[in-house]
N, C-alpha and C positions, 0 to 999 in steps of 0.2 A: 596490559591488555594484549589480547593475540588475536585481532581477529578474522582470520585464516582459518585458524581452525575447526574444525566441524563443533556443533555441540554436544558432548559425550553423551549425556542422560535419551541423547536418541540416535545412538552411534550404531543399533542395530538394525533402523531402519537404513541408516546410510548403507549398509553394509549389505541390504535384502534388494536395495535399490538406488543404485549408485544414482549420481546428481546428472540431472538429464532425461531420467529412461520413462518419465513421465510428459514431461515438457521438454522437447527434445531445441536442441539449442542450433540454430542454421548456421551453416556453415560459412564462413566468409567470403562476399564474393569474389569471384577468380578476380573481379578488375580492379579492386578497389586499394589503392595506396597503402606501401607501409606503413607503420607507425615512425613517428619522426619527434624529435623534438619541438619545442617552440620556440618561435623569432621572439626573443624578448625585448628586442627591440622596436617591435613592433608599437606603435602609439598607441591603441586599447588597451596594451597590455601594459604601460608606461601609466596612464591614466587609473590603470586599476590598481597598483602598486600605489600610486600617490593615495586611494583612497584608502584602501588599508591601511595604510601607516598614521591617516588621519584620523583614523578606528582604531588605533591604539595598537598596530600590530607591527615588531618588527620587519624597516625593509629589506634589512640582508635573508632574512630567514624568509619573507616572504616569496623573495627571491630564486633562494634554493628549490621552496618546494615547486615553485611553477618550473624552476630549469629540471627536474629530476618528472615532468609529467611529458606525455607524448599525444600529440596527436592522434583519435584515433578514427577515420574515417568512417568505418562500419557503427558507429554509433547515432552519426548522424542519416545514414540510411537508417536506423530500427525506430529513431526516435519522430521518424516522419510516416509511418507508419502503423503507429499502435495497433494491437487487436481490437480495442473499444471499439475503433473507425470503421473495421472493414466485415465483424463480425455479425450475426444477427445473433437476438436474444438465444435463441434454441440452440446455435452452436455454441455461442459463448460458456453458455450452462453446463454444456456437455464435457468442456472442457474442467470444470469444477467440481461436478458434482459424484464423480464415478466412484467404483465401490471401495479402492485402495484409499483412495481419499478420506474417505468416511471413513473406514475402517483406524486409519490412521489418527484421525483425532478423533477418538473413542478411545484408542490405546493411550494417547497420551493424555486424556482425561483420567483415564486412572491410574496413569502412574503419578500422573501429581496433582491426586484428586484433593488432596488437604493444601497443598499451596494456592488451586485454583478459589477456593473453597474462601480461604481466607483474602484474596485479590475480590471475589467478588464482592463478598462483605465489604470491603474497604472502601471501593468505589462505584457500588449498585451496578456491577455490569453483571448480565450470566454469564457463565464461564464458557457456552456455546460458541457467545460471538467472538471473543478472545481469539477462541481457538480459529473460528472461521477464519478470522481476519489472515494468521499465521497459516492455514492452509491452502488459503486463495494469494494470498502472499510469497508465499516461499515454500510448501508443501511442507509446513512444519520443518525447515530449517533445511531443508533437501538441497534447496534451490537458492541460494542467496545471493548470486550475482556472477559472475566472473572476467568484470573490469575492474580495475584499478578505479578506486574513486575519484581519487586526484586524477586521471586520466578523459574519467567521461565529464567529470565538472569542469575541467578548464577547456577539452574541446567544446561542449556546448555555450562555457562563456564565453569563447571570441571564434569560433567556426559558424556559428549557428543563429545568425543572424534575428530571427522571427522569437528567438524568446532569451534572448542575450542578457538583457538585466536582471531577468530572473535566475541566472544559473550565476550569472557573476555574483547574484548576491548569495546565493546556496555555496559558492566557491570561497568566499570570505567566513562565511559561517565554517564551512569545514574546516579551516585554516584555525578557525576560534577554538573548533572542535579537539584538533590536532591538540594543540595545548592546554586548555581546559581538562582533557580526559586522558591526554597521554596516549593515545591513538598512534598508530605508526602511518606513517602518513602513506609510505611507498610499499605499503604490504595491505592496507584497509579494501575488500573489495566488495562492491556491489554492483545492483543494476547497470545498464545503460544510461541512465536518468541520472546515478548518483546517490540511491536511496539506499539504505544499509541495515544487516542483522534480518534477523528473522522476521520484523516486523515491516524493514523496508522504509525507517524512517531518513525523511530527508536530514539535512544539518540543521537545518533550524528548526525545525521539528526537534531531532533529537536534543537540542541544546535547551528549548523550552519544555518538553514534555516528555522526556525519560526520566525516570525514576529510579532510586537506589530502590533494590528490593528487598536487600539486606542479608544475604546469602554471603555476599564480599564487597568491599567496600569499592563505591564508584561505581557507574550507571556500562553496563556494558552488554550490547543490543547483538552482540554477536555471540556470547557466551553464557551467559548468568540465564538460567531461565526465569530467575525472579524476577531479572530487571528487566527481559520482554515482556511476561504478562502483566506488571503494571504499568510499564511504558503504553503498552495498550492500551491497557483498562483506561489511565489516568486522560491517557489522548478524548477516549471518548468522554469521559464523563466531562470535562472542560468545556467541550464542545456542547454539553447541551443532553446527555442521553440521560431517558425515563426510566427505571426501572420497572420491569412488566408493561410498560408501553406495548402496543403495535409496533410493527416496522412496516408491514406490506399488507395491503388484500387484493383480492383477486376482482378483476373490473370485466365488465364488458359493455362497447359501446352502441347501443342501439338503434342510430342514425346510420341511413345511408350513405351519408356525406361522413368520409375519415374526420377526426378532428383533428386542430393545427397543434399540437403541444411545443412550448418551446425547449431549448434546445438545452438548457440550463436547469438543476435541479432548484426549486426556489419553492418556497411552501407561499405561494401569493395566490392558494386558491383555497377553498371547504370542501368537506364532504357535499352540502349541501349544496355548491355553485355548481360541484362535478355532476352530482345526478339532473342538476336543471339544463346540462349543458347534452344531457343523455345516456349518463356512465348508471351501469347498473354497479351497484359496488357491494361488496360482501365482507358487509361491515355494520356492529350494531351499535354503534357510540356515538355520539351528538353531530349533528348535521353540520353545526359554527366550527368543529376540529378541523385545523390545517394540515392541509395534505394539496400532494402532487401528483399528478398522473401520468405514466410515461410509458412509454413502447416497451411489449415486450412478445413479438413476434415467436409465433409457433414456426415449425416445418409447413405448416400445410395452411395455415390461416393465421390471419393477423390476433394479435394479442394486445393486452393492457393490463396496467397494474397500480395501485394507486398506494404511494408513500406517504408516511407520516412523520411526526418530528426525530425519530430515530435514524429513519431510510435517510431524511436529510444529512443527520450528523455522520452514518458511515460515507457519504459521500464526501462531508470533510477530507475524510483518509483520501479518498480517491476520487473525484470529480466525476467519473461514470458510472451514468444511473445502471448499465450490465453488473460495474465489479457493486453495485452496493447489492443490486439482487440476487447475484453468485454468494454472497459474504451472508444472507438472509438464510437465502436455501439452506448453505451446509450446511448452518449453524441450526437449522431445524429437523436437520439428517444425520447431523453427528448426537443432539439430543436425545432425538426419536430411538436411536438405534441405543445412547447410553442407560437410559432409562428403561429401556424396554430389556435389557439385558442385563442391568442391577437389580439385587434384591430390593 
């Protein structure tokens, strides 16, 4: 596996629009620390060494890989920061939904309209939200990361105090990863977060829910396009997705008084309880359906939107209810536009 490399089958968008000239990538701050090695001497890092090797993983090699990662300060600046946090619905959207974007997964729906074709069949997903996912994801393979895995996972498992067990344990997984798949450990690059290939799967993710696609032997989320769009498809359908489901409708709240919504995607309400609570919802299907209602702010006036068991399960992928309504839209503007321009 090489996964560095661009993926060829969309080597001419690489080439129309180099990686960056959409989501342009900040420049590092003038003050922030070089990159350095790790103190492996360090006692979290001694403790985590003990746990791997109790997980079955060599400790010389586990070893290696953490002495061959670095420090990388600018990561824990992005990662305290997300856009989710600081965006409102309307810009968020705008960052997704523009016309090279659409455009782009329209182009690659048909160029590999028969492999899409045969991915949906196999795990009832449509081929829309696949695609969305991988262009709200990575702009179709554009954008896939440009840290060191091993870099940004082992800074956030011992720099990064507030979510430390969870990266250590995404840092063991990769570790798994490395060997299980033959992965090069000091060349694999992704997000700031750690997440990899076009579809942005974490190591445990990828290690539970990538799939051979069958193109070439072994699950490989940076190259095979087989093995992204079922690693997808497979992600979501695991999770729970309807085929022909809902995902969103359109809501407005006709009380004075804002409503409280929590803060967390959870289906622990009804159509039914929404409209008693004052949601007008534009929706024709049983009152008892579980759904969520969540923020989704205009420019000029407040907004709402109300999810069903699918919006749920894209928030699997991604825990914010913006990336699941960004992931909804395209995928009903890369359709709109496929369909309406296919015989």
């Amino acid at each position: 596996m090489k996964p560095c490399q661009p993926l060829t089958l969309i080597a001419l968008l690489w080439l129309a629009n180099p990686v960056g000239a959409q989501q342009p990538v900040a420049a590092p701050a003038p003050t922030a620390a070089a990159p350095a090695p790790f103190d492996l001497t360090r006692p979290e890092i001694g403790a985590f060494v003990d746990t791997a090797v109790k997980e079955g993983l060599n400790r010389q090699q586990v070893l290696e890989l953490l002495g061959r990662a670095e420090v990388q300060p600018r990561i824990i600046e992005l990662i305290a920061r997300p856009a989710e946090r600081s965006l409102q619905w309307w810009e968020y959207r705008a960052r997704f939904l523009g016309e090279e974007r659409i455009n782009a997964g329209v182009a690659l729906w048909r160029e590999q309209r028969e492999l899409l074709a045969a991915t949906a069949h196999r795990y009832q997903i449509s081929p829309q939200y696949l695609l969305a996912i991988l262009g709200v994801e990575t702009f179709y393979g554009r954008n896939t990361g440009r840290y060191r895995v091993l870099d940004a996972l082992t800074t956030l498992a011992f720099d990064y105090p507030p979510r430390a067990t969870y990266f250590r344990s995404e840092l063991l997984q990769f570790m798994r990863l490395v060997r299980a798949e033959k992965v090069d450990a000091t060349a694999a690059l992704g997000s700031y977060a750690g997440a990899m290939g076009l579809g942005q799967f974490m190591p445990s993710s990828y290690l539970r829910y990538a799939v051979d696609g069958g193109a070439q032997p072994g699950r490989d989320l940076w190259a095979d396009i087989s093995d992204v769009f079922g690693s997808v498809a497979n992600y979501l359908h695991e999770h729970g997705w309807q085929y022909g489901a809902p995902v969103l409708a359109e809501a407005r709240f006709t009380s004075a008084t804002p409503p409280t919504l929590p803060d967390s995607v959870a289906l622990n309400d009804t159509v039914g309880g929404l409209r008693a609570r004052g949601f007008q919802i534009d929706f024709g299907g049983a009152d008892d359906t579980p759904a969520v209602a969540v923020v989704a702010n205009q420019a000029d006036a407040p907004g709402y939107r109300v999810g069903f068991r699918n919006f749920y399960v894209i928030t699997r992928y991604n825990r914010s209810p913006l990336y699941a309504m960004a992931v909804n839209d395209l995928a009903d503007a890369i359709a709109a536009r496929y369909y309406g321009a296919t015989p």
